[in-house]
C-alpha positions as a Markdown table, in Angstrom:
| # | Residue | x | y | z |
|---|---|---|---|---|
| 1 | Unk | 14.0 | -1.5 | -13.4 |
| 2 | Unk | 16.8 | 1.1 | -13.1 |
| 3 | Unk | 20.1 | -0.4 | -13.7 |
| 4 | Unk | 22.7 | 0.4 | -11.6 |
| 5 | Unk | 25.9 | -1.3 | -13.8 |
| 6 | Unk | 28.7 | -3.1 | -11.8 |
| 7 | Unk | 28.5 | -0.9 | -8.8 |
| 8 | Unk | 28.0 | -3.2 | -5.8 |
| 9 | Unk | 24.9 | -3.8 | -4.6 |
| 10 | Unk | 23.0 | -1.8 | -1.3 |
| 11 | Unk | 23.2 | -4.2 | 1.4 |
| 12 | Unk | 19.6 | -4.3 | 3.1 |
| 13 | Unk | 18.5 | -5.1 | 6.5 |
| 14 | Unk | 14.5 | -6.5 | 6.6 |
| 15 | Unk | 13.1 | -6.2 | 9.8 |
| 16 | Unk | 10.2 | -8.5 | 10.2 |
| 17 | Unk | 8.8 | -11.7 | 8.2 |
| 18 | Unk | 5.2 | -11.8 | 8.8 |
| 19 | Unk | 2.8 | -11.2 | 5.9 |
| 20 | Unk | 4.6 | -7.8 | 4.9 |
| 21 | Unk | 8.2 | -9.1 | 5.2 |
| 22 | Unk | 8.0 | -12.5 | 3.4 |
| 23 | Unk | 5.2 | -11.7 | 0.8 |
| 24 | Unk | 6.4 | -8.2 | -0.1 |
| 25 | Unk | 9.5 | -7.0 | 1.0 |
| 26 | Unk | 12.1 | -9.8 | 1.1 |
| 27 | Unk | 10.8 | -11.0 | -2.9 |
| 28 | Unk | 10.8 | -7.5 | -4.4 |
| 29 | Unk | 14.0 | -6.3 | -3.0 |
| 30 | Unk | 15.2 | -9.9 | -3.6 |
| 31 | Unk | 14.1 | -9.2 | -7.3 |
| 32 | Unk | 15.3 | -5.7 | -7.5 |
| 33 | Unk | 18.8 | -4.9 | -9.4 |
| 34 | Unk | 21.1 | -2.9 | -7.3 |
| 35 | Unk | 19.7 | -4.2 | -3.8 |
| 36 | Unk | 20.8 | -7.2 | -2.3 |
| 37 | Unk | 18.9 | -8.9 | 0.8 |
| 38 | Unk | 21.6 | -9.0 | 3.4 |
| 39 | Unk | 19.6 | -9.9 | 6.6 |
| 40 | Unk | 16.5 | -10.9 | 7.9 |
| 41 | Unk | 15.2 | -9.7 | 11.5 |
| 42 | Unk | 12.8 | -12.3 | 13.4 |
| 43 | Unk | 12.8 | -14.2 | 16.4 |
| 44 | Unk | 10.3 | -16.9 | 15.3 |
| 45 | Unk | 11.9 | -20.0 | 14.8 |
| 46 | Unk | 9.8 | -21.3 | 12.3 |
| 47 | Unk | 10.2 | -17.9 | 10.4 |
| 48 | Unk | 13.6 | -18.2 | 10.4 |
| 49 | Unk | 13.9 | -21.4 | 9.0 |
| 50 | Unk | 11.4 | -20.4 | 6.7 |
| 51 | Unk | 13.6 | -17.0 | 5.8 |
| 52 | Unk | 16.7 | -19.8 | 5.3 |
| 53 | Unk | 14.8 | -22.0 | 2.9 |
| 54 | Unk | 14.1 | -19.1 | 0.6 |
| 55 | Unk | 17.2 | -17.2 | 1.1 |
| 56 | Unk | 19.9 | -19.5 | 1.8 |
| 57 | Unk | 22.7 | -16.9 | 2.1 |
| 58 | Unk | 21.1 | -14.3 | 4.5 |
| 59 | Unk | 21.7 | -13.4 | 7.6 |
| 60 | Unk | 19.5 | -13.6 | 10.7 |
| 61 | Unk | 19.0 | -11.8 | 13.2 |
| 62 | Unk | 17.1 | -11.8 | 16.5 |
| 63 | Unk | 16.3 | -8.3 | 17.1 |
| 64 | Unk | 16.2 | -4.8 | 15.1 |
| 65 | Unk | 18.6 | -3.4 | 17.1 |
| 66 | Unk | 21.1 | -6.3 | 16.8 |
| 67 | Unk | 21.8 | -4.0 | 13.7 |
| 68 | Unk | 23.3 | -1.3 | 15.2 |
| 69 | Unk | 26.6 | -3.5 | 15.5 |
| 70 | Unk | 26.4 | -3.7 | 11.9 |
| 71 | Unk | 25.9 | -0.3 | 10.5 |
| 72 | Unk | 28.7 | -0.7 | 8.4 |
| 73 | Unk | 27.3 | -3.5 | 7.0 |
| 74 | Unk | 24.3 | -2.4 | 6.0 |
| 75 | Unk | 23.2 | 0.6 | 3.2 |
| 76 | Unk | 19.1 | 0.0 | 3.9 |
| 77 | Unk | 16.9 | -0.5 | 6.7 |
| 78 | Unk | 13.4 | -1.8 | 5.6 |
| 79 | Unk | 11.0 | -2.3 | 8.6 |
| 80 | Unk | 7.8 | -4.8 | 8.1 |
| 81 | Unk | 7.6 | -5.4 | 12.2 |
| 82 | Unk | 4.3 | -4.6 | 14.1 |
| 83 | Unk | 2.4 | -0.9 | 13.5 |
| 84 | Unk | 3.8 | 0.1 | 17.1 |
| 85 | Unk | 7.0 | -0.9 | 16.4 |
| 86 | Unk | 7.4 | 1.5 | 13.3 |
| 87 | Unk | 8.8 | 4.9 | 15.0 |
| 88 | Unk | 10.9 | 3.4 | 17.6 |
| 89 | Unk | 12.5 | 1.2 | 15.0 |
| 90 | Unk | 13.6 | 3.7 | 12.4 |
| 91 | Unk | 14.4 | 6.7 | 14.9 |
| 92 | Unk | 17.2 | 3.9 | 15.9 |
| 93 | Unk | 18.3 | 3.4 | 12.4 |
| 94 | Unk | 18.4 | 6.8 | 11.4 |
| 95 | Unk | 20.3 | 7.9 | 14.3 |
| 96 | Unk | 22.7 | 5.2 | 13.5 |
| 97 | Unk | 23.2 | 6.5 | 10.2 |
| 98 | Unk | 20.9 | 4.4 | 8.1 |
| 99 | Unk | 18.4 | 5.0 | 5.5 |
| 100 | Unk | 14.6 | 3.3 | 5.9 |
| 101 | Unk | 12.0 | 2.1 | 4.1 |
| 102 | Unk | 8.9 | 1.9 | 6.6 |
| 103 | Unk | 5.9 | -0.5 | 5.9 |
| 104 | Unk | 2.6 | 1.6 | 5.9 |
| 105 | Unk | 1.4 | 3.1 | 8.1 |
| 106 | Unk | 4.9 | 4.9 | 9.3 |
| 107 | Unk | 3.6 | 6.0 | 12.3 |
| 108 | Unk | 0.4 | 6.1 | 15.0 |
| 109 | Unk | -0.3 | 9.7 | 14.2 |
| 110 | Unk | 0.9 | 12.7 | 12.0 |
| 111 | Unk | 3.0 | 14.3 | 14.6 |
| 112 | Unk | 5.0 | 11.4 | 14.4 |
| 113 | Unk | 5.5 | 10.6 | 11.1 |
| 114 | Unk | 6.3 | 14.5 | 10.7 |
| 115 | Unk | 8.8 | 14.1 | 13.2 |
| 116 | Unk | 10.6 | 11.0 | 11.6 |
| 117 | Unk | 10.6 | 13.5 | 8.5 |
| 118 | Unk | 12.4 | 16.1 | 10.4 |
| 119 | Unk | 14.6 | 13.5 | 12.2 |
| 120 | Unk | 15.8 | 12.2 | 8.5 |
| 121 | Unk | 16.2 | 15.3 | 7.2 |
| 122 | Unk | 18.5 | 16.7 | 9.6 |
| 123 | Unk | 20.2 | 13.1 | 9.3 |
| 124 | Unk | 20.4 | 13.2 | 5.5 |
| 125 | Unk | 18.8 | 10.5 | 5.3 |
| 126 | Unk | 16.2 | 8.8 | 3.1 |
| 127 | Unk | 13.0 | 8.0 | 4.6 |
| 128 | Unk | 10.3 | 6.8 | 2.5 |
| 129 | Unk | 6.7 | 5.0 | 3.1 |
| 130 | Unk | 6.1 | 1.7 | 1.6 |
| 131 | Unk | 2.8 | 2.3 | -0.6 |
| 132 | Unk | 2.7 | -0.5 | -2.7 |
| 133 | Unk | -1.0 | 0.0 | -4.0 |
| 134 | Unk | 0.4 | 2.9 | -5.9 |
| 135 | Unk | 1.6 | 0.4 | -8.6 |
| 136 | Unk | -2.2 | -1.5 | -8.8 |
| 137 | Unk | -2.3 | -2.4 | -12.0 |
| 138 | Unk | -6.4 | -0.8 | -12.1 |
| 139 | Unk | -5.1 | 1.7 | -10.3 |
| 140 | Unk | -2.1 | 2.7 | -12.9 |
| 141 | Unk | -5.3 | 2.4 | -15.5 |
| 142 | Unk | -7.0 | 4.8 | -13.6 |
| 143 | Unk | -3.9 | 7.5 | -13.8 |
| 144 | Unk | -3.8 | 7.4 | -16.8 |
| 145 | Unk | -7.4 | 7.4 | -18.1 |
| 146 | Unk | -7.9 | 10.7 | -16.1 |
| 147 | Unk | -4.8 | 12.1 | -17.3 |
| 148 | Unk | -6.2 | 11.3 | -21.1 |
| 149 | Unk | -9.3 | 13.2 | -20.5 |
| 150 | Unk | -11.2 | 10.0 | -20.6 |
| 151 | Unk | -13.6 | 10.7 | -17.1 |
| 152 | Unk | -13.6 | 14.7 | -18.1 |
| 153 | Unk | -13.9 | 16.3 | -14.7 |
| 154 | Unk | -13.8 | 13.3 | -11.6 |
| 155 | Unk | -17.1 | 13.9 | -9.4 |
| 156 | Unk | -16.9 | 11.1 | -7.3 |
| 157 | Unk | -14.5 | 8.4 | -6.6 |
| 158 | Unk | -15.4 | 5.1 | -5.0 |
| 159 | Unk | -12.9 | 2.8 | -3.9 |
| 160 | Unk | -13.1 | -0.8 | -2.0 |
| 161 | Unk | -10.9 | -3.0 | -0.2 |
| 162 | Unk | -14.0 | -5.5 | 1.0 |
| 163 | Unk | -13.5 | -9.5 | 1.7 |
| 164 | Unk | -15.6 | -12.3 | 3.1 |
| 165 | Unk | -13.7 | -13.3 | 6.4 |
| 166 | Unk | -16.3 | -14.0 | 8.9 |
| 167 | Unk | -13.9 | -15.9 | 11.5 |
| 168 | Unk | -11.5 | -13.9 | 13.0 |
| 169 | Unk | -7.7 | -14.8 | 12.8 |
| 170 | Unk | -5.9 | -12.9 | 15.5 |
| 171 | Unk | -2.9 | -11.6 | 15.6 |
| 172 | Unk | -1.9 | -8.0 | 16.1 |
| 173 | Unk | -4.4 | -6.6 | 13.5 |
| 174 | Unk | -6.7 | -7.3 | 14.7 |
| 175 | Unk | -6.2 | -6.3 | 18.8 |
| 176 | Unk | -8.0 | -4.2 | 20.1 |
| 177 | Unk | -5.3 | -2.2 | 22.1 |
| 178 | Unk | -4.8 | 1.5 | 20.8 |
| 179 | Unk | -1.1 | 1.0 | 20.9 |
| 180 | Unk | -1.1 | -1.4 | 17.9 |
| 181 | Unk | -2.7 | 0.4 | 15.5 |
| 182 | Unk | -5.2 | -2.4 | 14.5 |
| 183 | Unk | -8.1 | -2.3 | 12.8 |
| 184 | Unk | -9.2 | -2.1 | 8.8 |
| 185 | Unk | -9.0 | 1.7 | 9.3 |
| 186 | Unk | -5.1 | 2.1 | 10.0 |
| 187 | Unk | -4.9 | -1.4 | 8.0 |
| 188 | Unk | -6.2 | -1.2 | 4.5 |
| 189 | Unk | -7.7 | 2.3 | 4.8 |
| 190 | Unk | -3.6 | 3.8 | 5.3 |
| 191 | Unk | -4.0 | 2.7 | 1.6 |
| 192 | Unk | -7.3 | 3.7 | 0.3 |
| 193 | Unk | -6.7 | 7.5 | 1.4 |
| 194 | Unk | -3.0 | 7.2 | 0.1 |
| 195 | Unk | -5.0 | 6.3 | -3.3 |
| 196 | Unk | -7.5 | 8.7 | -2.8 |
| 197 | Unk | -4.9 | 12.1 | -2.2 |
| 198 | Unk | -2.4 | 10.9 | -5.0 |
| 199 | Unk | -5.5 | 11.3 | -7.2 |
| 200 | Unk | -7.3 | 13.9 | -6.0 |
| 201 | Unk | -5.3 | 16.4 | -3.9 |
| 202 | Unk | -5.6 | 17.1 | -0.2 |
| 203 | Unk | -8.8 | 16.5 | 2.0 |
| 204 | Unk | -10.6 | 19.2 | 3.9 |
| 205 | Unk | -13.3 | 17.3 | 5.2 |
| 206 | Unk | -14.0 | 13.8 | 7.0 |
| 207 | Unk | -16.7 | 12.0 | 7.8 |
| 208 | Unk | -16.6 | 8.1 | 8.5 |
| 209 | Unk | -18.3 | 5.1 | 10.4 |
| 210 | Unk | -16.3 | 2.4 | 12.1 |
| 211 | Unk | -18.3 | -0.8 | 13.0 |
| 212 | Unk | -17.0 | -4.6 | 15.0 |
| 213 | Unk | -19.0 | -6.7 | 13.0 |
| 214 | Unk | -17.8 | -10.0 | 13.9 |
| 215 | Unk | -18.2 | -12.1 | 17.1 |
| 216 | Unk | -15.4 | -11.5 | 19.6 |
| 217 | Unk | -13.7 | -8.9 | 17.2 |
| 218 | Unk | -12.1 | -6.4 | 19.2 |
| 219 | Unk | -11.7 | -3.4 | 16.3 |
| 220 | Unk | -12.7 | -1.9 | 13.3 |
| 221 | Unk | -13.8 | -4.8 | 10.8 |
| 222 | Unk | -16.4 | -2.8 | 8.5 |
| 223 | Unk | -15.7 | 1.0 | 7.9 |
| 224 | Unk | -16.5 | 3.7 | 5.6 |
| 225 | Unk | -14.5 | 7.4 | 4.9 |
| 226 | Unk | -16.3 | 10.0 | 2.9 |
| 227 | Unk | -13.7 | 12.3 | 1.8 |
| 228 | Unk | -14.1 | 15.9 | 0.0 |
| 229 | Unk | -10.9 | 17.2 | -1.6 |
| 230 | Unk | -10.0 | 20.6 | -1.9 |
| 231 | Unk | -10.6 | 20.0 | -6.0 |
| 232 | Unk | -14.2 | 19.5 | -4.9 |
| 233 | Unk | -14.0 | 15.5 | -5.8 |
| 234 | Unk | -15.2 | 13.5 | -3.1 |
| 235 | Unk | -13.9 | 10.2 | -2.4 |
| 236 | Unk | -15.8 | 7.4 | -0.6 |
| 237 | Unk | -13.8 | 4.4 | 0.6 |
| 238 | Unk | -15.1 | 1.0 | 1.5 |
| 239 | Unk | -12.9 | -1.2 | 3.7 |
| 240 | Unk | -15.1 | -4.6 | 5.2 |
| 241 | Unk | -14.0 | -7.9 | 6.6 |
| 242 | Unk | -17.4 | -8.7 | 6.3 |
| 243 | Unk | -18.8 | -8.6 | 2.8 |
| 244 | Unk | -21.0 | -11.0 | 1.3 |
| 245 | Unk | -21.1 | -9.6 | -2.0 |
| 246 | Unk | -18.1 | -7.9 | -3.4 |
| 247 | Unk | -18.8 | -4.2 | -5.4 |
| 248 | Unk | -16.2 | -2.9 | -7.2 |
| 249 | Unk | -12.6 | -2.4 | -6.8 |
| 250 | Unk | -13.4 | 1.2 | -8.3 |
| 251 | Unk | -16.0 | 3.4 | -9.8 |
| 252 | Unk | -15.3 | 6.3 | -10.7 |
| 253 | Unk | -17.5 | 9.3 | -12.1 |
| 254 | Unk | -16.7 | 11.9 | -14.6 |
| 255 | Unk | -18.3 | 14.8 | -16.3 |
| 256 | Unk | -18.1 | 12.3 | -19.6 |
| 257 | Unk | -18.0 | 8.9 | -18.7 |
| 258 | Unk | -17.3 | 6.8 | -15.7 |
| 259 | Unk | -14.8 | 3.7 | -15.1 |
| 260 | Unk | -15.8 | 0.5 | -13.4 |
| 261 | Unk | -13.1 | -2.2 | -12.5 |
| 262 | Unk | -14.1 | -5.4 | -10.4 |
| 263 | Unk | -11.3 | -7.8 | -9.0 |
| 264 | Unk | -7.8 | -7.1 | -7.3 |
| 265 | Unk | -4.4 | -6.4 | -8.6 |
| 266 | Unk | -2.8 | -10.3 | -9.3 |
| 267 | Unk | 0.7 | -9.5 | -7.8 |
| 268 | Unk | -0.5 | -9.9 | -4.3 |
| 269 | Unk | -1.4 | -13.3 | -5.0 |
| 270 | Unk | 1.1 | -13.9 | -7.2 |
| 271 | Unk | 3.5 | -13.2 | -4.8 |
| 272 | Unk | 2.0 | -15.5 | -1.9 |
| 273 | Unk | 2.3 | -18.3 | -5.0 |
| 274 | Unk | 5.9 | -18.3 | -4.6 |
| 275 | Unk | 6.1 | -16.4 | -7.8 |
| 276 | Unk | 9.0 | -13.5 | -8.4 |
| 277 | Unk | 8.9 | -10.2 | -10.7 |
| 278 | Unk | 12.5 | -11.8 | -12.5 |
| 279 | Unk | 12.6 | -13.1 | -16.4 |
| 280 | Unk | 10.2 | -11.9 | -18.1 |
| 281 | Unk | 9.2 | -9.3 | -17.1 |
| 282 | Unk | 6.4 | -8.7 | -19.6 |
| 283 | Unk | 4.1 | -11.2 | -17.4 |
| 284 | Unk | 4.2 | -9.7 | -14.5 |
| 285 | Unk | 1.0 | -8.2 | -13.2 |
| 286 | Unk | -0.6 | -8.7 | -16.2 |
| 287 | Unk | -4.6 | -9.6 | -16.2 |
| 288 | Unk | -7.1 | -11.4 | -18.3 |
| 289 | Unk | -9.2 | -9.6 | -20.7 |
| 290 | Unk | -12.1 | -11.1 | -18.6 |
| 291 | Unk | -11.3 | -8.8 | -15.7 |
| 292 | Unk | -10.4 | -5.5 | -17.9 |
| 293 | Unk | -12.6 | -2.4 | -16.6 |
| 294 | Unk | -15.1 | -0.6 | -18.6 |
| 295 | Unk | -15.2 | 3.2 | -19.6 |
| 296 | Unk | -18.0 | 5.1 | -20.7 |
| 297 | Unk | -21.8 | 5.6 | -20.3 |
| 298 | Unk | -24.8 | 3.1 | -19.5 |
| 299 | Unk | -26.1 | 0.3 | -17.6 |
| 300 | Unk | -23.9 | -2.3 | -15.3 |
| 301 | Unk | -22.5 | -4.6 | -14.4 |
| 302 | Unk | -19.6 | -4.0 | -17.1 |
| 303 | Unk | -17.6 | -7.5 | -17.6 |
| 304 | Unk | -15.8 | -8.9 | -20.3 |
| 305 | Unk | -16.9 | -12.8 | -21.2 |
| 306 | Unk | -14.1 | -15.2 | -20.5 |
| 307 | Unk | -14.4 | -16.2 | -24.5 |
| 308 | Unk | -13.4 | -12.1 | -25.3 |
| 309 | Unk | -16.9 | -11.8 | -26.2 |
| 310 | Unk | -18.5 | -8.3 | -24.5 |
| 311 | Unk | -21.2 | -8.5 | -21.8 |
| 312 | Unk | -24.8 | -7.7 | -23.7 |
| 313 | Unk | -24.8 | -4.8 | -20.8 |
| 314 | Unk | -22.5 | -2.8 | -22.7 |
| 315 | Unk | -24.2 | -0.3 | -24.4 |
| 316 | Unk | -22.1 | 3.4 | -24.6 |
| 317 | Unk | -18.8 | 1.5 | -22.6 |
| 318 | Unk | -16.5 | -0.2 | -24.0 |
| 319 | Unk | -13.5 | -2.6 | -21.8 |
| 320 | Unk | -10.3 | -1.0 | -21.4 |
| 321 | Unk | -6.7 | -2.4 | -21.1 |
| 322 | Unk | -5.9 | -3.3 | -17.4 |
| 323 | Unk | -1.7 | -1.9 | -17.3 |
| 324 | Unk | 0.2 | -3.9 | -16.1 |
| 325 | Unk | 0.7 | -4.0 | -12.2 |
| 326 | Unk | 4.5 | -2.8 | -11.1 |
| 327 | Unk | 5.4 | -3.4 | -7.1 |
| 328 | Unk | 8.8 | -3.7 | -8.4 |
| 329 | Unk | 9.1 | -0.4 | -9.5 |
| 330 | Unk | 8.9 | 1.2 | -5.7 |
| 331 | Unk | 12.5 | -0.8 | -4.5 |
| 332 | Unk | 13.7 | 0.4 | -8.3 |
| 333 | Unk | 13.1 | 4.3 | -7.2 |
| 334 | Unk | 14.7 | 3.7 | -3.9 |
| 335 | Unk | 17.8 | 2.2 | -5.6 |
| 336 | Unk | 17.9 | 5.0 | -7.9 |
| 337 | Unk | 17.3 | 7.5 | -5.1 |
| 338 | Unk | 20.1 | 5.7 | -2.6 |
| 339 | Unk | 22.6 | 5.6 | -5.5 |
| 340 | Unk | 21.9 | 9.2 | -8.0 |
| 341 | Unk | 19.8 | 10.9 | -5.1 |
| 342 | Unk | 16.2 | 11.4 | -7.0 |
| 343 | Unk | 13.2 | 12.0 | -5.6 |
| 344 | Unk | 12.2 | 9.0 | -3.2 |
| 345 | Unk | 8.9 | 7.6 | -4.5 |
| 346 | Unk | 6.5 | 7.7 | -1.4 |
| 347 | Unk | 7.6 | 10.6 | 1.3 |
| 348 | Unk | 6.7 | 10.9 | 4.9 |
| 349 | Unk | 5.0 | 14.0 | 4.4 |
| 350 | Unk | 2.8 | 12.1 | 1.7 |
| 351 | Unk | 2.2 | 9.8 | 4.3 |
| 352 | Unk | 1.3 | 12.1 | 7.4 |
| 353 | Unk | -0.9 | 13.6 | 5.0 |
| 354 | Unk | -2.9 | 10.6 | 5.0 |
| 355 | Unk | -2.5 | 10.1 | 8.6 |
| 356 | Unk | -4.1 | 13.1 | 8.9 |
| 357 | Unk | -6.9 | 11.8 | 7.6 |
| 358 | Unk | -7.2 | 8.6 | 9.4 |
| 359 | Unk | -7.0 | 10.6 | 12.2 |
| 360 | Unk | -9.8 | 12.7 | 11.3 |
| 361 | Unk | -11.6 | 9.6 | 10.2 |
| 362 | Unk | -11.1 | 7.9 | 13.7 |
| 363 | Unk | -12.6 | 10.9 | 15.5 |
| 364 | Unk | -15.5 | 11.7 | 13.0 |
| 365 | Unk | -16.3 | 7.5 | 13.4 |
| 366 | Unk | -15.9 | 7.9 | 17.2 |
| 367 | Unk | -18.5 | 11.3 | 17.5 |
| 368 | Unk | -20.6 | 11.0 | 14.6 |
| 369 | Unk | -19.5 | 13.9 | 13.1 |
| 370 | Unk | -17.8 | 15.0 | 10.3 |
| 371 | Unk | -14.6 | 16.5 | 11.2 |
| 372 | Unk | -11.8 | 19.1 | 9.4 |
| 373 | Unk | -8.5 | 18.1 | 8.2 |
| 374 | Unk | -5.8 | 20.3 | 9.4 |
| 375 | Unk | -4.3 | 22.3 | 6.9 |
């Protein structure tokens, strides 16, 4: 993490503690040197206390824009609320003179991430997108097996984000009203394609199918995006409530060899265990051997014995070290940014990019066709 010395600490405001605020946000900035969790917006009782017990000197709050009478308390806004919430909520903190961190996705649709973008810039102001997949420990792996050489040139990329939930369980994700943003296309799809163009470049072509699988669902539970990049790699991405049988986290085909990775990053869960990125460091996000992907030529599936011995189904692969997984490392870069004013690491032009594409993909899943991306 980047070290920040005896300066005193960024003061941050966390707006939200649902999923987003409590598993990811309050426990990495919580965990991140430099930043210091200074209060917690939500007007759920039970979240509060919950906020309390695991943070026994922050503040609450009971509504986002309590914060404007704190400004000068306050050197971060970080804003986990509802999709639809997003835009209002950080135009109001960066007219007050705040910097933001905004859960993905920023906005509804490009135009309005690009004019939160405008609206920081004329501020001053940081405004970055919080893309934790980024620091995937397969997807780290996958960086830097490309960047070796490993794959030679990338054909095709395949990506999945699929689960076995057949009962529904409510909330705003899964609504069916167009002003929350629901749906596994805005949900785990915002980041899929964020994968997909940090890889691969921009998109020039979408085509997608949206399905409602599930009894009384109301949106998008099963949905797939074909993308073709400008560098002529095409990217599918699988996003499902409804899978029976997992595939994949990734495969990924090269003019020399091709990468295969079951199984999902361990922070995620590691974090809903109650544990924290603080100690040691050298544990965190680390995987079995049994779950290490597989690089090369031949016949599937490619797995790794829980005993370290190789699957019999190996012939021309061989297993490859799974990096380690880093979600700490986004609330490092935004220290770093805040204090010595580098680069932030997600921007909200990175991110309407990929609202672009959702975009795209909602219309191509609606008509059946396959639609351009804007340029």
């Amino acid at each position: 993490m980047t070290g920040t010395g005896t300066r005193t600490p960024l003061r941050v405001g966390l707006v939200g503690y649902g999923l987003a605020g409590s598993v990811f946000h309050a426990p990495l900035i919580a965990a991140t040197e430099g930043l210091t969790l200074d209060t917690i917006v939500t007007s759920n009782p039970e979240r509060q206390q919950q906020a309390r017990a695991e943070f026994p000197d922050v503040r609450l709050a009971d509504s986002a824009y309590e914060l404007g009478d704190r400004t000068d308390d306050l050197d971060l806004i970080v804003i986990a609320s509802p999709n639809k919430t997003h835009v209002p909520i950080a135009t109001a903190a960066l007219k007050a003179g705040l910097p933001v961190v905004v859960d993905k996705p920023v906005a509804g649709t490009a135009a309005e991430a690009r004019e939160l973008a405008a609206l920081a810039e004329e501020c001053g102001l940081l405004l970055s997108v919080f893309q934790n997949r980024r620091w995937d420990n397969d997807f780290l792996t996958l960086q830097q097996l490309i960047a070796a050489g490993e794959l030679g040139d990338v054909q095709r990329f395949e990506s999945r984000f699929e689960r076995w939930r057949p009962g529904l369980k409510g909330g705003w994700r899964e609504s069916g009203d167009p002003m929350e943003f629901g749906g596994l296309l805005y949900d785990l799809g915002s980041h899929l394609v964020d994968q997909a163009l940090t890889l691969f470049g921009p998109a020039t072509r979408v085509y997608a199918e949206a399905d409602v699988r599930r009894h009384g669902a109301e949106t998008d539970d099963d949905t797939f995006i074909a993308l073709t990049h400008t560098s002529g790699v095409r990217s599918h991405l699988y996003m499902s409530a409804t899978t029976a049988q997992l595939g994949p986290r990734f495969r990924v085909l090269g003019s020399k060899a091709g990468y295969v990775k079951y199984g999902l990053d361990p922070q995620e869960a590691a974090l809903r265990d109650g544990l924290r990125p603080t100690g040691d460091m050298d544990a965190w996000g680390v995987e079995p051997k049994s779950l290490w992907g597989r690089v090369g030529v031949g016949e599937g599936p490619f797995q790794v014995e829980a005993s370290g011995e190789e699957s019999p189904l190996t012939d021309g692969s061989r297993a490859v070290e799974t990096a380690p997984g880093d979600y700490p490392a986004y609330y490092a870069a935004i220290a770093a940014a805040l204090r010595d004013g580098t680069p932030p690491p997600v921007t909200t032009q990175e991110a309407a990019a990929a609202l672009d594409v959702l975009e795209a993909a909602h219309h191509s899943a609606r008509e059946g066709i396959t639609v351009e991306v804007p340029a």
